[in-house]
N, C-alpha and C positions, 0 to 999 in steps of 0.2 A: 504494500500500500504506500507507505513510502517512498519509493522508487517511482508511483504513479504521481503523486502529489508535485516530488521532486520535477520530472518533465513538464506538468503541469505550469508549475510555478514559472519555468524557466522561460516555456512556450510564451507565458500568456506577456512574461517581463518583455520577452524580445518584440512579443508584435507590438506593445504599449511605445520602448523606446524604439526601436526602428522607421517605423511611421511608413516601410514601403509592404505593400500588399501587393508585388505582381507576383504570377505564377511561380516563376523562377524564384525568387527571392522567398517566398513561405517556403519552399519545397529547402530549399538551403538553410533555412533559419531554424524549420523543424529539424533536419539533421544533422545540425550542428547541435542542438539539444539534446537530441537521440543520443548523439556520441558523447557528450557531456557526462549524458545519466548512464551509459556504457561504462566509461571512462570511471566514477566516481563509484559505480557496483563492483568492476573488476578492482577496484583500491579497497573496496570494504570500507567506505567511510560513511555512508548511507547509517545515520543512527538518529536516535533521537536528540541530539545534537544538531547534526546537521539539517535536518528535517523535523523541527520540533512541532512535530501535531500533535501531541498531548497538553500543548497549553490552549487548544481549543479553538472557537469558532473567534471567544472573546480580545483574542490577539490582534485581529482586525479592527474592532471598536480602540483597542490601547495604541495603534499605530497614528490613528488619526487623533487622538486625544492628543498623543506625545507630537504629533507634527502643529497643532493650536499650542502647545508649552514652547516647542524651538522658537515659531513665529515671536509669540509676545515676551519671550527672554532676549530672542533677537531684537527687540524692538529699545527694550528696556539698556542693553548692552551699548547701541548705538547713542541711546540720550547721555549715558554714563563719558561715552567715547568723547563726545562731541559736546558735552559741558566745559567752557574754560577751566575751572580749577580741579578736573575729572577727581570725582569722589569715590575716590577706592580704597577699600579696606578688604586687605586680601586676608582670609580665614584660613584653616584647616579644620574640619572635624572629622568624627569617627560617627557613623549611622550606624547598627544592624539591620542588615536587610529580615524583610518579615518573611519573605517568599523563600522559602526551602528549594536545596536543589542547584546544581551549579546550572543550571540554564536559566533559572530567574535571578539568580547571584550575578549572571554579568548581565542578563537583559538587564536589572536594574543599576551598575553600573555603568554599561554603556550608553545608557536613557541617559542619565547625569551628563556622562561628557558628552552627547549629541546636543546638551540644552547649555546654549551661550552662556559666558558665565561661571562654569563649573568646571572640574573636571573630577574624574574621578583618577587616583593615582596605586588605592591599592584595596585589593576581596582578600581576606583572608583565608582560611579553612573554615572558620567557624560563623562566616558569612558575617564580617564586620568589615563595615566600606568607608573608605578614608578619604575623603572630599576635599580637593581645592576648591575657595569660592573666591569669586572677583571682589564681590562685599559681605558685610556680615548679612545685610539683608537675604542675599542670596544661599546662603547657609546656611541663614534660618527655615528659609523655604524648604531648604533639601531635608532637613529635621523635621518639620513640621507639614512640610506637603503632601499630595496625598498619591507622589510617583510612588513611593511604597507600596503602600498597601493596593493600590491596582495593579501591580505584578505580583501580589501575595494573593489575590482574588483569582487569577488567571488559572483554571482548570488544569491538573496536569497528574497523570499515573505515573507510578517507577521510579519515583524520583526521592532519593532523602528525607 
């Protein structure tokens, strides 16, 4: 199932960025997928990892959520930029991530460093996340916000 989902995803990525639909071009765009998910089953790396569909249908709602957080983080980073006496007060803290599992352990640190502002710099084993932030504001955010707990909500078997 896996492997379906895998092609699936790839297919549907190439016709979105590609933008050409002639015969030739689907026919080569599918099979350079094919060979892809070929490629990628004869490696064995085809896992829940790579193909994480055990975090659900609701991973689609958290993608678009988390893409409204870049936006208005970006929006906030450029006032910050673009202030004469730019007001920065760079943080560090430590989070626990709520969501079990090393595939929400970096989906929730990756989230952080995709959102302007942040970065995340280290996951430990016991799923403790160590946060750069640009201001304390934005620190507070990451303590208090609720990118946690919507990777901790995200559906998911077999996992920690």
């Amino acid at each position: 199932m896996q492997t379906v989902v895998l092609f699936v995803t790839l297919a549907v990525l190439w016709l979105l960025l590609s933008g050409l639909y002639l015969p030739l071009m689907l026919f080569l765009g599918l099979a350079s997928c094919a060979l892809v998910v070929w490629l990628v089953r004869r490696f064995d790396t085809v896992d829940h990892e790579s193909v994480p569909m055990h975090l659900g249908i609701g991973i689609f709602a958290y993608w678009v959520w988390l893409l409204k957080e870049i936006v208005i983080s970006s929006l906030q980073v450029t006032k910050i930029i673009l202030a004469k006496n730019m007001p920065i007060s760079p943080t560090m803290i430590t989070v626990q991530a709520k969501g079990r599992g090393e595939v929400r352990e970096v989906l929730f640190g990756n989230s952080i460093t995709l959102t302007p502002g942040t970065l995340t710099t280290d996951i430990d084993e016991n799923g403790l996340v160590t946060v750069h932030a640009l201001t304390a504001e934005g620190a507070e955010g990451v303590l208090t916000g609720d990118m946690n707990d919507r990777v901790a909500r995200l559906h998911g078997k077999g996992e920690r």
